[in-house]
N, C-alpha and C positions, 0 to 999 in steps of 0.2 A: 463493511470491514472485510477488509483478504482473508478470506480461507487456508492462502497458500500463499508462500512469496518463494520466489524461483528465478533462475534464471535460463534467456533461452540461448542452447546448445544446437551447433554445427552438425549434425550427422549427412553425412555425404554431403550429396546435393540438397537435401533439406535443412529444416531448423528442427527442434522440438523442446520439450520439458520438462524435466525430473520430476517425478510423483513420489513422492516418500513414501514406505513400503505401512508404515503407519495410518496415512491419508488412506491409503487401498484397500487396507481394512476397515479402518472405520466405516466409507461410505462402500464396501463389498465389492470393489468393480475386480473384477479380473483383466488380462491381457487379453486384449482385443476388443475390446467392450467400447461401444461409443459416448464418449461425454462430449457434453456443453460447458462450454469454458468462457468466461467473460477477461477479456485482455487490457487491463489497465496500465501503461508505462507510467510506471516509478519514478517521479521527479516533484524539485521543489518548486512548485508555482509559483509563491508567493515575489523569492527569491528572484527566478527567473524574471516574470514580470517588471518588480522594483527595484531589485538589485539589493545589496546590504543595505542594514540602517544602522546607525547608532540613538539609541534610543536614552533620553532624560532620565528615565523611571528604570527602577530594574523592571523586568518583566512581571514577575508575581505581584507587583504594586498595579501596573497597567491590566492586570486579565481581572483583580478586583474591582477596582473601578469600573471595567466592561460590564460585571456580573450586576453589578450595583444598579448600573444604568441600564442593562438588561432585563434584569430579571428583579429588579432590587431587593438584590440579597445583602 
């Protein structure tokens, strides 16, 4: 699960990322400090992949049945 959702910003000839002044405290980094950042782009797979659906079921009849047959609940 994201930590952080952000987006990335133009500065000059570079790119970068807005840290929220909240995030900086809780985990203590100061300016200049080096982190490790894992970069995941934001999109919907599902979507992309198959395109829209229209579906029989509404949806919360279809995730119970999944659950059922999952885990049966």
């Amino acid at each position: 699960m994201p930590e952080l959702i952000t987006k990335v910003r133009k500065w000059g000839n570079s790119y970068g990322l807005i840290i929220p002044q909240a995030i900086m405290e809780s985990k203590n980094l100061k300016e200049g400090e080096e982190i490790e950042a894992i970069i995941i782009k934001k999109s919907n797979v599902l979507r992309e992949t198959f395109g829209t659906h229209k579906f029989s079921k509404p949806i919360a009849k279809l995730m119970k049945e999944v659950d059922k047959e999952l885990y049966d609940i």
